[in-house]
C-alpha positions as CSV (number, residue, x, y, z in Angstrom):
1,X,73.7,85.3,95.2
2,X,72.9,81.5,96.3
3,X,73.8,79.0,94.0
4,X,69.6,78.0,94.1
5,X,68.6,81.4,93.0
6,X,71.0,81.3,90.3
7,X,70.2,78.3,89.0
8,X,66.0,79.7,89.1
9,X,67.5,82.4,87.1
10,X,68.8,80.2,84.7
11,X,65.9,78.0,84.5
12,X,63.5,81.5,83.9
13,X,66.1,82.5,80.9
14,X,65.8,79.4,79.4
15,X,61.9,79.2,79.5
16,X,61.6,82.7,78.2
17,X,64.3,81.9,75.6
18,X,62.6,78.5,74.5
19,X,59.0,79.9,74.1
20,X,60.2,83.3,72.3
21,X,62.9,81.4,69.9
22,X,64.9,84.4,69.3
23,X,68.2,82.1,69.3
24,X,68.4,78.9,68.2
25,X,67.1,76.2,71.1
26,X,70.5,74.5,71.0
27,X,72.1,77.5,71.7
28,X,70.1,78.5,74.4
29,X,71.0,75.3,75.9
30,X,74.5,76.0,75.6
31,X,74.1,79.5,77.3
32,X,72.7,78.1,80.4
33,X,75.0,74.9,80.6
34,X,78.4,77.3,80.2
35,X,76.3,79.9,82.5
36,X,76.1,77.2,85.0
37,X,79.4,76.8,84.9
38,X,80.9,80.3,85.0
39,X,78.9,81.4,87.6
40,X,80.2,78.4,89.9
41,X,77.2,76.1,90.2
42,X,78.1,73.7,88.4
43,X,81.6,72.3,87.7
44,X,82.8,71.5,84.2
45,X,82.5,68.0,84.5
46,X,78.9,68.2,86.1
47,X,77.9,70.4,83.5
48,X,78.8,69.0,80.8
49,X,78.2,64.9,81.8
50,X,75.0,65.5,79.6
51,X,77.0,65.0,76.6
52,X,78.2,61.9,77.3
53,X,74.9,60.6,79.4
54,X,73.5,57.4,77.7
55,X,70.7,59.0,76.1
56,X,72.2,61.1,74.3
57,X,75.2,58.4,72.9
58,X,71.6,56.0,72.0
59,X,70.4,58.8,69.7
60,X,73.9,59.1,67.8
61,X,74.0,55.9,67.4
62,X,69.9,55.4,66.3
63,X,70.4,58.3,64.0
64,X,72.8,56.3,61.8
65,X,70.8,53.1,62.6
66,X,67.5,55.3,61.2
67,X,69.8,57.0,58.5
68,X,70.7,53.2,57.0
69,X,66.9,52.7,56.7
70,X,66.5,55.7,54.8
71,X,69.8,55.9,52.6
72,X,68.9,52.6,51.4
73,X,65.2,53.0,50.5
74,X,64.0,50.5,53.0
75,X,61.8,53.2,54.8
76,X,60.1,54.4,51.9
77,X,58.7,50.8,51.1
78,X,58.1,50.0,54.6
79,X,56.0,53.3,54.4
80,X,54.2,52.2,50.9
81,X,53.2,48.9,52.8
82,X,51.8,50.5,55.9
83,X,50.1,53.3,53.9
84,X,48.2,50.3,52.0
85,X,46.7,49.5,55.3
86,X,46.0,53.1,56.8
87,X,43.5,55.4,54.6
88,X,43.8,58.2,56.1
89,X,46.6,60.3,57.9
90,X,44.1,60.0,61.4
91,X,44.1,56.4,61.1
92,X,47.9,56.3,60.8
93,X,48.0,58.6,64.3
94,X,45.7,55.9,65.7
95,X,48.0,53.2,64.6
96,X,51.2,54.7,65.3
97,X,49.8,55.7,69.0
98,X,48.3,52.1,69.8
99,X,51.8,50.4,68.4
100,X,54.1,52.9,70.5
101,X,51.8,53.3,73.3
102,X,51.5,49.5,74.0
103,X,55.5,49.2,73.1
104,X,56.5,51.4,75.5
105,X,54.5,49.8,78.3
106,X,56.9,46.6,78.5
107,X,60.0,48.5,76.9
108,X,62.0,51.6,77.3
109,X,59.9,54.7,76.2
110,X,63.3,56.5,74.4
111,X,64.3,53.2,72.9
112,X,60.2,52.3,71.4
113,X,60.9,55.8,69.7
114,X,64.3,55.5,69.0
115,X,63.7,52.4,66.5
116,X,60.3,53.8,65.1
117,X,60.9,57.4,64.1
118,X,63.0,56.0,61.0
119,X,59.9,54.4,60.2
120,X,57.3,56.8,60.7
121,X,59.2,59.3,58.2
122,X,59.7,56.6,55.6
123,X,55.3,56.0,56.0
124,X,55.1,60.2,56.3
125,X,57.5,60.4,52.8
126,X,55.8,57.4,51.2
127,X,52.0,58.4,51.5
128,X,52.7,62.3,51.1
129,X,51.5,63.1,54.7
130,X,53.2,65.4,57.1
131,X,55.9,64.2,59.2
132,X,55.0,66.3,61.9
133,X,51.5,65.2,62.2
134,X,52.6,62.1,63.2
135,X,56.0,62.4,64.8
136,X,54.3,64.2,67.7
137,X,52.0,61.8,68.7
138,X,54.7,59.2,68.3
139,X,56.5,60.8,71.4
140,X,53.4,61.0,73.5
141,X,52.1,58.0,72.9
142,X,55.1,56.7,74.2
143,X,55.6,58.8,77.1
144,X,52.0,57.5,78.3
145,X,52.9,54.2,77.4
146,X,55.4,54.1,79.9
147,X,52.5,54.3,82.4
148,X,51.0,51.0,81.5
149,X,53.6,48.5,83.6
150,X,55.8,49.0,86.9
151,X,58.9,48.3,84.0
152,X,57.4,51.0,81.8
153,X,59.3,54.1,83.1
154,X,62.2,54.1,85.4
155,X,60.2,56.4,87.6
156,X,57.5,53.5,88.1
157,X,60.5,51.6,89.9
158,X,61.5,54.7,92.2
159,X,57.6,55.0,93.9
160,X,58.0,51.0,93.9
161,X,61.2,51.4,95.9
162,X,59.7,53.8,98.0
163,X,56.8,51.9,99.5
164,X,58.3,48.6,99.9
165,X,60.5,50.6,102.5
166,X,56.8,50.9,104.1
167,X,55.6,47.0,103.2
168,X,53.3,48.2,100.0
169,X,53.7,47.9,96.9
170,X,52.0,48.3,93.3
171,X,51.5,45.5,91.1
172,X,52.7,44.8,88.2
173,X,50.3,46.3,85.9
174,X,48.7,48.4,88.5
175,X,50.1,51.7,86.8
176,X,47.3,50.6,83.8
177,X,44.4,51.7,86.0
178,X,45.3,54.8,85.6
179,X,47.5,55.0,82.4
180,X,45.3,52.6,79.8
181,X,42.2,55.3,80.3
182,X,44.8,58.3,79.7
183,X,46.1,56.5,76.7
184,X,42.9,55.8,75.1
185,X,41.8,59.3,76.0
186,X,45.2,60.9,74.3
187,X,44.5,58.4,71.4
188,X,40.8,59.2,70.8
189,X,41.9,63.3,71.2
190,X,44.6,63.4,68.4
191,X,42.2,60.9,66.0
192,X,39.1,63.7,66.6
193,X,39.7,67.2,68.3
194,X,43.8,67.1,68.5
195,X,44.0,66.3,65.3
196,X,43.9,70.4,64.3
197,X,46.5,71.3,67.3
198,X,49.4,68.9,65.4
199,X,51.7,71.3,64.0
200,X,52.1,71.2,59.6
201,X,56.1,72.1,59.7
202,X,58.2,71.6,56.8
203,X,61.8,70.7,58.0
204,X,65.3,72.2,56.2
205,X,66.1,69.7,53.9
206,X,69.7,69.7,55.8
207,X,67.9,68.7,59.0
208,X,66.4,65.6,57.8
209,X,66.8,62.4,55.7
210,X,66.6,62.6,52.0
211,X,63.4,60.7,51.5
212,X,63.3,61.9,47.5
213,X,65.9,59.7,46.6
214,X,65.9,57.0,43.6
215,X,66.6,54.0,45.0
216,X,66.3,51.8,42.2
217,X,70.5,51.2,42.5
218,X,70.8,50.5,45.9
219,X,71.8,46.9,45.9
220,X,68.9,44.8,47.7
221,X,71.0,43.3,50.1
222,X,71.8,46.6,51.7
223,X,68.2,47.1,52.0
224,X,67.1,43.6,53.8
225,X,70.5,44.4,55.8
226,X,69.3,47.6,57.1
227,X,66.0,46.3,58.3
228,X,67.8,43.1,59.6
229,X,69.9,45.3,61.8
230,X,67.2,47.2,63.1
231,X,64.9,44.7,64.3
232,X,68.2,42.7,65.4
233,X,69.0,46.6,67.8
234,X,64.9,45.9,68.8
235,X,65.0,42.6,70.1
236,X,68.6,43.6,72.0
237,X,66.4,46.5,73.4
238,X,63.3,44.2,74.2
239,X,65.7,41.7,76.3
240,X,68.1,44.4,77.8
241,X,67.6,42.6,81.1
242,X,68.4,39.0,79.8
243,X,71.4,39.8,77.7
244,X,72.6,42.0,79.9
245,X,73.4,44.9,77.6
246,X,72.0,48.3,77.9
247,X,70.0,50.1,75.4
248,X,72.8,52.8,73.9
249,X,75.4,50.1,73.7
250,X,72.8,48.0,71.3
251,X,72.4,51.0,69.3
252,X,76.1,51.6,69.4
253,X,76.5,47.8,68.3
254,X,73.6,48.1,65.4
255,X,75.4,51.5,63.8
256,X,78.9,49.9,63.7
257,X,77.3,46.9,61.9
258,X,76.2,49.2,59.6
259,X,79.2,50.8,58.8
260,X,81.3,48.3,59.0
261,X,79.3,45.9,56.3
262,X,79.3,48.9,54.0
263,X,75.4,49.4,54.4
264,X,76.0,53.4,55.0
265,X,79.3,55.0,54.8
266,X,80.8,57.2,57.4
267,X,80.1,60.1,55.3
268,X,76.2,59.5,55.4
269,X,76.3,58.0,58.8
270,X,77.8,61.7,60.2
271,X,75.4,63.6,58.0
272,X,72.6,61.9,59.2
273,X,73.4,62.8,63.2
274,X,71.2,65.7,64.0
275,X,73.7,68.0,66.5
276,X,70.8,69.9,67.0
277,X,69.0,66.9,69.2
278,X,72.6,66.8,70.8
279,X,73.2,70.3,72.0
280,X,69.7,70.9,73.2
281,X,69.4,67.7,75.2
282,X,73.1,67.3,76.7
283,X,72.6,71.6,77.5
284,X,69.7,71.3,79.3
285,X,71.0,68.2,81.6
286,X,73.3,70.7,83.0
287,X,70.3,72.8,84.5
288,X,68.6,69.4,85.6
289,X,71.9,68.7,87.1
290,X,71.1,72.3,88.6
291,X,68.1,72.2,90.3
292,X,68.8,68.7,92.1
293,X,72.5,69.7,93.7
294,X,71.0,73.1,94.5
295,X,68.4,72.0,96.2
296,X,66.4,74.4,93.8
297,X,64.1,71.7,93.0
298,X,63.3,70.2,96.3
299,X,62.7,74.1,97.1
300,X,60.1,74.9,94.3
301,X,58.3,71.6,95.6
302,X,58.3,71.8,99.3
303,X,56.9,75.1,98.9
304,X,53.9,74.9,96.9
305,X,53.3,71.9,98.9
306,X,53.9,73.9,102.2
307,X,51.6,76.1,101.3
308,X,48.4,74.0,101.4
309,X,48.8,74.1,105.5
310,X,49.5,71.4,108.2
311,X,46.5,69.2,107.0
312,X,45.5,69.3,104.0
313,X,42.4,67.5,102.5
314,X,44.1,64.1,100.7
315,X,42.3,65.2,97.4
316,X,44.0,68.8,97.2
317,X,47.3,67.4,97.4
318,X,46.7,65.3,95.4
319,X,45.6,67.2,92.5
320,X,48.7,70.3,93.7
321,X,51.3,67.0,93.6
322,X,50.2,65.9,90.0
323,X,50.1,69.3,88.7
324,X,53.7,69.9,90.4
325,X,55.3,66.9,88.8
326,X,53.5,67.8,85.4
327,X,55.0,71.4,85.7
328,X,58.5,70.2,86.5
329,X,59.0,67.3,84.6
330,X,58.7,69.3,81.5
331,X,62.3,71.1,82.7
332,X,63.7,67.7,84.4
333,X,63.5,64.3,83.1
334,X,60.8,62.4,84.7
335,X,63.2,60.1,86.6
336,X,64.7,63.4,88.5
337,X,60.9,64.6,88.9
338,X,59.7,61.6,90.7
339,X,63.0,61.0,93.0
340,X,63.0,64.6,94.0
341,X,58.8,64.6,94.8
342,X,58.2,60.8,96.3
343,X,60.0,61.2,99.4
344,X,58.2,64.8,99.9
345,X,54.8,63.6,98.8
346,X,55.5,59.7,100.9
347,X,55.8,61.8,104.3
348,X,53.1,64.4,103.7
349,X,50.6,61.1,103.1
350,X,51.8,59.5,105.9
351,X,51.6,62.7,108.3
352,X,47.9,63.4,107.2
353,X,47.0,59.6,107.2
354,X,46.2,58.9,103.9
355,X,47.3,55.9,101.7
356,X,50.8,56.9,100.5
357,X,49.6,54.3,96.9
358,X,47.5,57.3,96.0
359,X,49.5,60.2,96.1
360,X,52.7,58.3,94.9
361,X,50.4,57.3,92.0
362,X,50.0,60.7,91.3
363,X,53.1,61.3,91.4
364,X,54.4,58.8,88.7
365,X,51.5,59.9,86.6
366,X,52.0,63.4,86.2
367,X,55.8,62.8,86.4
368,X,55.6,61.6,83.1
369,X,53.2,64.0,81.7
370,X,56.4,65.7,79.5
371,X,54.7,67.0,76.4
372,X,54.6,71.1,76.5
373,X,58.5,71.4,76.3
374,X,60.8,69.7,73.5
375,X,63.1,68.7,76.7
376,X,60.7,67.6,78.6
377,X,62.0,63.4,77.7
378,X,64.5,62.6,75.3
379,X,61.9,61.4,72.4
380,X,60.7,64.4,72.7
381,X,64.3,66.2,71.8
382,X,64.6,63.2,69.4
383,X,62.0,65.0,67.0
384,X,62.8,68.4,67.2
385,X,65.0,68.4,64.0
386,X,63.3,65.7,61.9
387,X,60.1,67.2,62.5
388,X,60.6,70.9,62.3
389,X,59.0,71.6,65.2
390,X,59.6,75.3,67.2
391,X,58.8,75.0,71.3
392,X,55.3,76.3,71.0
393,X,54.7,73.4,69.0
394,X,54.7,71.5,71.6
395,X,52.9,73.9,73.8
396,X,50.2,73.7,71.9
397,X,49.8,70.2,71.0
398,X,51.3,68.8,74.3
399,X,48.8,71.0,76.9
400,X,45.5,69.9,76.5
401,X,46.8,66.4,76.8
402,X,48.0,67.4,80.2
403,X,44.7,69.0,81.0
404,X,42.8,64.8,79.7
405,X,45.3,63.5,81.6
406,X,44.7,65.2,84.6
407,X,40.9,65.1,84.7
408,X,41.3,61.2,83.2
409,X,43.3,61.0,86.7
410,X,41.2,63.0,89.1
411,X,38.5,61.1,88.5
412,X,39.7,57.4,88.6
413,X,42.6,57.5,91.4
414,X,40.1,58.4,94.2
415,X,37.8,55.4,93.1
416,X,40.8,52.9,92.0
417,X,43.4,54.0,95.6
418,X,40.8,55.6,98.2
419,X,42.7,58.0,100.6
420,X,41.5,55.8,103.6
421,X,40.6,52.6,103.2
């Protein structure tokens, strides 16, 4: 058996596996990262480079960062003063998604929800709503976010590369055309209709912070010190570029502060790292790993494209390229989803004659469409635990925003990047 089919085997186990939940998702992971490596695809170091990739080292070290927040009370008033402000659990959606959404446009989409999850549990614990309700559209908002600048997604810079290699470009907040009217759609749907599909979960107490707490003796330095150290890990995120240190060392900088000034002790900064997030995202890099050395990927791609002919009309692809990118970047991160796709979709355009902006538009869009799969982008994993959610959780929530986002899409990209100007 070739090492592609195997790896399509692997990738149907685990999708089976994550929708039925019969094992732990973690553990599934696991299965298919070891499986990988039994079977010969993958070598150990390969399959296991998830685990130290620097995702998953920024949500150890944002874990402790958020656990400081919560072990010292600071959450739960940062909660009672943003719950004076926000009636109602819809407007707090609406205010969470605007805040993360516009975040995440200018900053890192994993590090916007990195530093704000702590927060949104403290508001969830303060004003008695469910975390879950608002944890989900915390993670959306800032995976369509990251459609709002050419800096907002790493994939953005990819389809960037790729034309300039052709003399064209995007500009700088050209992504917006499409990505403001998605987000404002997504925002309007979880305030009204969406509102219903969030899940109500009610996470194991030893999965989550412990938000019940008297905090009366915590000493009020540790407190203003917590928060200090967070926004301090924020601003180091915000000027990555300028200070030339990436986003997990930060963290990693921000938790060692913490322990280290006695703010949370090691004890409590352990406990509050969720292995779950760990296993389940480092596990399933192996099979991303997977599909690119196996060609798997560029397999499943080239044909479903194939099969729309020799010529096919520009708006077909189109439509086929998003919905390919939507479908696979909820099993690869978005990054792998757009390198594997914009070289495909660049010399398809350029065959048929249509402007390669359009398709690689569509590309980038529905490359960052992750919301059906708690893998689909690492905010995503970061909430599995804290939220109590199960896969179908997603499924259920995350789908119809894939079905706005494509119409939302459909309609404008044809007006805003005509197929022959």
């Amino acid at each position: 058996m070739s090492p592609s089919t195997i790896t399509l085997l692997f990738l149907l186990f685990a999708v089976v596996m994550f929708v039925l939940e019969k094992i732990p998702l973690g553990v599934t992971s696991m299965i298919v990262c070891i499986g990988l490596t039994v079977t010969g695809v993958l070598d150990v170091q390969t399959a296991f480079a998830g685990f130290i990739d620097s995702n998953v080292i920024l949500f150890v070290a944002m874990f402790i960062v958020g656990g400081a927040l919560f072990e010292t009370g600071m959450a739960n008033k940062i909660g009672g003063i943003v719950t004076r402000f926000a009636k109602t659990e819809r407007m707090l959606i609406v205010a969470i998604m605007v805040i993360v959404g516009l975040m995440s446009g200018v900053l890192s989409n994993t590090g916007t929800a990195a530093v704000l999850i702590p927060v949104v549990i403290g508001i969830a614990a303060k004003s008695g709503y469910k975390r879950s309700k608002l944890l989900m559209p915390l993670v959306f908002a800032a995976a369509m976010g990251g459609n709002l600048s050419l800096i907002g997604a790493p994939g953005n810079m990819i389809a960037q590369s790729a034309l300039e290699k052709i003399n064209l470009k995007f500009g700088f907040f050209e992504y917006a055309i499409v990505g403001m009217p998605i987000l404002i759609a997504g925002i309007l749907f979880y305030a009204t209709i969406g509102y219903k599909l969030l899940p109500e979960c009610d996470p194991k107490e030893e999965e989550t912070f412990d938000t019940k707490k008297d905090f009366d003796q915590v000493p009020k330095w540790k407190q203003w010190m917590s928060l200090i150290i967070l926004v301090l890990t924020l601003l180091a995120m915000i000027f990555e570029e300028q200070i030339g240190i990436d986003l997990c060392i930060s963290g990693g900088i921000g938790a060692l502060l913490l322990i280290l000034s006695g703010v949370i002790s090691e004890r409590d900064a352990l406990k509050s790292i969720d292995l779950k997030t760990i296993f389940l995202f480092g596990g399933t890099l192996s099979l991303a790993a997977a599909l690119q050395k196996t060609g798997a990927g560029e397999m499943i791609a080239e044909k479903v494209i194939g099969a729309l002919g020799a010529d096919p009309s520009p708006y077909l692809l189109t439509l086929v390229v998003f919905l390919l990118c939507c479908v696979m970047t909820n099993f690869m991160s978005n990054t792998a989803t757009t390198a594997l796709l914009v070289p495909i979709c660049l010399s398809i355009a350029q065959r048929i004659g249509a402007d390669p902006r359009a398709v690689l538009m569509a590309c980038v869009i529905g490359g960052s469409c992750a919301y059906v799969t708690p893998i689909g982008m690492p905010a995503n994993t970061m909430v599995v635990g804290v939220g109590g959610y199960r896969f179908m959780d997603f499924v259920k929530a995350g789908f119809p925003l894939i079905i706005i986002a494509t119409v939302v899409s459909m309609i404008i990209l044809p007006i805003a990047f005509p197929f022959f100007p």
